[in-house]
N, C-alpha and C positions, 0 to 999 in steps of 0.2 A: 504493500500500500504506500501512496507517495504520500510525504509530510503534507502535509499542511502549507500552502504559500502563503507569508506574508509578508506582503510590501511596501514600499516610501517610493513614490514620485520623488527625483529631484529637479528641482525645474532652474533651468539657466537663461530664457529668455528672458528679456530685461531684469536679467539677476536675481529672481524669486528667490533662489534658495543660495547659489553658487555661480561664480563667486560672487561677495557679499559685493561688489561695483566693481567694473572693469578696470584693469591695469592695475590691480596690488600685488605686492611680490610672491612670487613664488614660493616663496617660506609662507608667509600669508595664505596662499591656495591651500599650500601640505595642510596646514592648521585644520584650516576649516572643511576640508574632507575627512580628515580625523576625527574633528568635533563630531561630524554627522554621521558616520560611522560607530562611533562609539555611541552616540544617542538611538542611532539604530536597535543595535545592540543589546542598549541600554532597556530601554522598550518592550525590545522583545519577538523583535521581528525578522527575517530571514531572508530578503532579496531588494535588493535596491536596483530602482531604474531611474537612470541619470541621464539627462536629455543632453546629447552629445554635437544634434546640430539640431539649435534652434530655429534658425534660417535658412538661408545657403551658403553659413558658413560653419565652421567645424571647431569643436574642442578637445580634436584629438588629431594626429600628424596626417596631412591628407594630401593626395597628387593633383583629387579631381575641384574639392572646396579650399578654398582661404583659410586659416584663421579666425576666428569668432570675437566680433569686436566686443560681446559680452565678457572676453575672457581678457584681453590684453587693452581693451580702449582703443583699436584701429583695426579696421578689419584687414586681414594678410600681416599682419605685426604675429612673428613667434613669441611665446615667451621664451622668458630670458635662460639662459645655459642648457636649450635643446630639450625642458621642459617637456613632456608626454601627461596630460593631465586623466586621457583617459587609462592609458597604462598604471599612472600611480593610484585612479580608483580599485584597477583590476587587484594589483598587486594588495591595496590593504584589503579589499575584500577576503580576498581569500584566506590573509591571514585572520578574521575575523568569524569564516567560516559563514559568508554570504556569498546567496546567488547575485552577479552583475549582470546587467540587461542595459544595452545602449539602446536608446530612444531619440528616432528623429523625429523630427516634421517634416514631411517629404515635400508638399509643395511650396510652403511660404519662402520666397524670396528675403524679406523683409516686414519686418513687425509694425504695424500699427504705432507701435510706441515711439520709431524712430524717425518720424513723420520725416518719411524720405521722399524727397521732389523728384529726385532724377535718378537713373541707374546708374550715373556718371559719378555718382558718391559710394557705389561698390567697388571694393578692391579691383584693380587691373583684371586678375587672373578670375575673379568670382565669373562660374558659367553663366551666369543668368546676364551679365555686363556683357559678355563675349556674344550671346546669343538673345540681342533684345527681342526679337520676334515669338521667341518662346515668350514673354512679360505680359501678365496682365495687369494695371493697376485697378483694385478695384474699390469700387466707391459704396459699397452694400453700407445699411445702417449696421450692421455690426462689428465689422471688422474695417470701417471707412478709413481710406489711408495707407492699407496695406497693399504688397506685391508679391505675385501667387505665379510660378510657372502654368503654364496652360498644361492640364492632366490632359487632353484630346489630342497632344500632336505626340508622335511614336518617341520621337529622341527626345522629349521630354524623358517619356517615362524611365527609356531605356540610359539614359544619363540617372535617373534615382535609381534602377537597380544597380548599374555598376557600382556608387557612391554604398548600397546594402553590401555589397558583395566586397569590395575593398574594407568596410569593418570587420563584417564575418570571418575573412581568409587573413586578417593582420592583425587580429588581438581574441585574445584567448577568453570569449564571453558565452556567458549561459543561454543570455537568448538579445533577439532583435526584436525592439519596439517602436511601434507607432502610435497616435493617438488620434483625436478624431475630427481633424482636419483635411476633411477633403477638397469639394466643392466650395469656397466659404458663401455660396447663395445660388437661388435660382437664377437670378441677375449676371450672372456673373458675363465677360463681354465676349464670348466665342462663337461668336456665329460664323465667321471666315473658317476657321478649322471645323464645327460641323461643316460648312458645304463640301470643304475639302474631303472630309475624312467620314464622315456618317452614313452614305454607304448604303442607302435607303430607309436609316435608319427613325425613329424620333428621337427626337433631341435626347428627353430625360432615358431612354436605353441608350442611347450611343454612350451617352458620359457615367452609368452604371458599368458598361461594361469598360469603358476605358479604364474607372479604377481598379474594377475587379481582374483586368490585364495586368497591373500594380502590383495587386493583391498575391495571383500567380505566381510574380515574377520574384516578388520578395522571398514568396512561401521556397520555389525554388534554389534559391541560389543560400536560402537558410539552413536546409537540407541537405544538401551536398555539402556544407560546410561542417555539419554536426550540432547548428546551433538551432533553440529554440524561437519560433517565430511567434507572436503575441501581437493584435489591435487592440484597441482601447475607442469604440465609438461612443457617444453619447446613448444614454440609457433605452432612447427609444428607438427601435427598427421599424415600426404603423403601428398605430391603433387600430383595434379590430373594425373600429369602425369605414377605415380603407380597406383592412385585409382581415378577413376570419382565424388567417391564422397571426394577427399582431395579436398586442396587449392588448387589453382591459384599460386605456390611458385615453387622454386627448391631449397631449404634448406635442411638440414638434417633432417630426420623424424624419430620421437622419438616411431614411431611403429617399427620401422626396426631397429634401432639402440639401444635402450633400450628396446624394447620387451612391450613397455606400451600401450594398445590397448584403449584410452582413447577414442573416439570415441564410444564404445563401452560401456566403463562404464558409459558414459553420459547415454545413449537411457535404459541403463538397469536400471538407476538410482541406483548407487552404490555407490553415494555420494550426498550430501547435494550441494557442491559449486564447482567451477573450476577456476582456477585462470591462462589458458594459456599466460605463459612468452612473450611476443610480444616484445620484446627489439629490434625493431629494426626500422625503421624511415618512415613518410609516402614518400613515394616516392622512398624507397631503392626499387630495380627490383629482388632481389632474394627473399626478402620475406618482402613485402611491409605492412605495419600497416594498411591502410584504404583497403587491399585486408583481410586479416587475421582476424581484428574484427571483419569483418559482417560475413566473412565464420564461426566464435564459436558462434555467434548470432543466427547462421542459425541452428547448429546442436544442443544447448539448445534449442528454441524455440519447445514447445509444450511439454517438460520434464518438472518433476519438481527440475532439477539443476539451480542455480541463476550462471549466470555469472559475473565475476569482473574480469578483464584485471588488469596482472602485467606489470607495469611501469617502463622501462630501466632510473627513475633516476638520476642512478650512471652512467652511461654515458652521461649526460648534467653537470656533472661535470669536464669532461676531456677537457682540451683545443686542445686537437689531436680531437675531433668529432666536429668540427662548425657544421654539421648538424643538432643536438641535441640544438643549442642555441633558447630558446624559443619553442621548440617540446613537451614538457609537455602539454603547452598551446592548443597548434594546434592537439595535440592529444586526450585532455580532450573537446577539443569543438567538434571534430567529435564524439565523446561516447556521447555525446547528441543527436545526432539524431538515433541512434540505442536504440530500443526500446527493446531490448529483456535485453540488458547493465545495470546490476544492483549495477555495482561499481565498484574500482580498487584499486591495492594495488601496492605500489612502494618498488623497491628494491634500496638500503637498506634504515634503518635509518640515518648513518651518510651524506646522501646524502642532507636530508634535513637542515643541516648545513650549507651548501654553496650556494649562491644565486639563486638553483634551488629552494630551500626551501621560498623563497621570494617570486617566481613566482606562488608555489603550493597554500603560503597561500593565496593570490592575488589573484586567482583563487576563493576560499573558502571563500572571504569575502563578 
């Protein structure tokens, strides 16, 4: 029987968790991978997934990405003395006797946060500067701001598998993650590449199957490597009310909305894990926890994908959610009676700092 998974998001885009602001010394890094480690640890937990390229660019040594300006303050800037940040994660993990799992974002360009005007502010070498045509900027109400490779055109994709495959085959890791950004909207400005490339198709199938081409091509090149492959979508796949076989919910469905037919990749098995985002609380009426678990319980059951529920957390930290006070607890006792439930991983790391991290390890002892 396999333990029990459980895990810490570390998140590196605009510096959530690591490192604590870009360009502090390298003795500074070692620290505070230590620190998180040992809180890990501490806690009581067993696998850490560390977002390795938050953009299109890298925090660990790469031929195809840059440099990650979250890490050094420029993007294409090494750190200093030939620094491997992802290496010295691998290296303490292990001695710590944690699973590591690299986590990228595969399409975002550029974050939101970096209210980036031009692609002429990406490092020289960054693919997505070399290859403007691949760019989309997109102006959605949620992610407005942001710069997303187009997921429809081929050497897109097949530039993010290579970028999966040069991880997998050059550091010694448990598994490869993603999380659930695909599409960031219906909106999104590709109509030149469907005429191009759609193929008779409609739109929302052409751009389904274009990720689930992604999805393939990761599961592949993760396989021949020996390593574990893992998604992480948002909690909803339809409401039954689109499809008989969705949830019990009326949320936003991230088949319809990001184009990710994860439902689909499960039964095909085109991954190792799932990590559907359930952030939200037992008893909320639009899209309830104890409706949601057992519906992903239901649709692993008889595949061989392991399920593990991500854990909202970063919201039992907000004193605007009472709802969430003590929800950890009442959410990790109901994942005990679902038997298909083979672990959970909470977002983020720094959440464990604050007296939900008391209640996790309390759980755990």
């Amino acid at each position: 029987m396999k333990k029990e998974f459980k895990g810490i998001w570390v998140s590196t885009v605009a510096n959530i968790d690591f490192p604590s602001k870009p360009g502090i010394p390298v003795s500074q890094m070692k620290d505070e991978i230590d620190g998180i480690i040992a809180k890990t640890v501490d806690v009581g937990l067993n696998a850490i997934i560390v977002q390795v390229r938050p953009t299109t660019d890298a925090m660990y040594k790469s031929d195809i990405f840059p440099w990650s300006y979250y890490l050094t303050g420029k993007q294409g800037k090494a750190p200093e003395g030939g620094f491997d940040p992802l290496q010295y994660w691998i290296d303490k993990c292990r001695s710590a006797n944690l699973e590591i799992h690299a986590w990228v974002n595969p399409y975002r360009v550029a974050h939101m946060s970096q209210k980036m005007q031009s692609l002429d502010e990406l490092a020289p070498e960054n693919p997505a500067r070399k290859n403007p045509d691949w760019v989309v900027k997109y102006e959605g109400k949620d992610y407005n701001g942001a710069w997303y490779f187009d997921p429809g055109i081929p050497e897109v994709r097949q530039l993010i598998i290579d970028g999966a495959a040069e991880l997998v085959n050059n550091y010694d890791l448990d598994g490869f993650h993603i999380d659930d950004y695909f599409y960031p909207g219906i909106d999104f400005d590709d109509e030149k590449t469907f005429t191009k490339y759609g193929k008779g198709m409609t739109k929302d199938d052409w751009r389904r199957e274009c990720v689930s081409d992604l999805i393939r091509g990761f599961h592949e090149v993760s396989k021949k490597a020996g390593v574990r492959f893992g998604v992480s979508p948002s909690g909803i796949w339809m409401n039954k009310s689109s499809d008989p076989r969705g949830s019990d919910t009326k949320g936003g469905e991230h088949y319809k909305s990001m184009y990710a037919d994860t439902y689909k990749w499960v039964k095909q098995g085109w991954m190792d894990y799932i990590v559907p985002q359930i952030y939200w609380h037992i008893g909320f009426e639009i899209a309830d926890y104890k409706v949601l678990a057992p519906w992903w319980a239901d649709v692993c059951k008889g595949t061989n994908v392991d399920l593990y529920i991500g854990m909202a957390a970063y919201r039992a930290t907000s004193d605007d959610r009472p709802e969430f006070k003590g929800e950890m607890t009442r959410q990790l006792q109901l994942n005990t009676t679902i038997d298909e439930l083979k672990g959970h991983v909470y977002f983020t790391y720094k959440s464990l700092l604050a007296p939900v991290g008391d209640e996790i390890q309390k759980w755990n002892a």
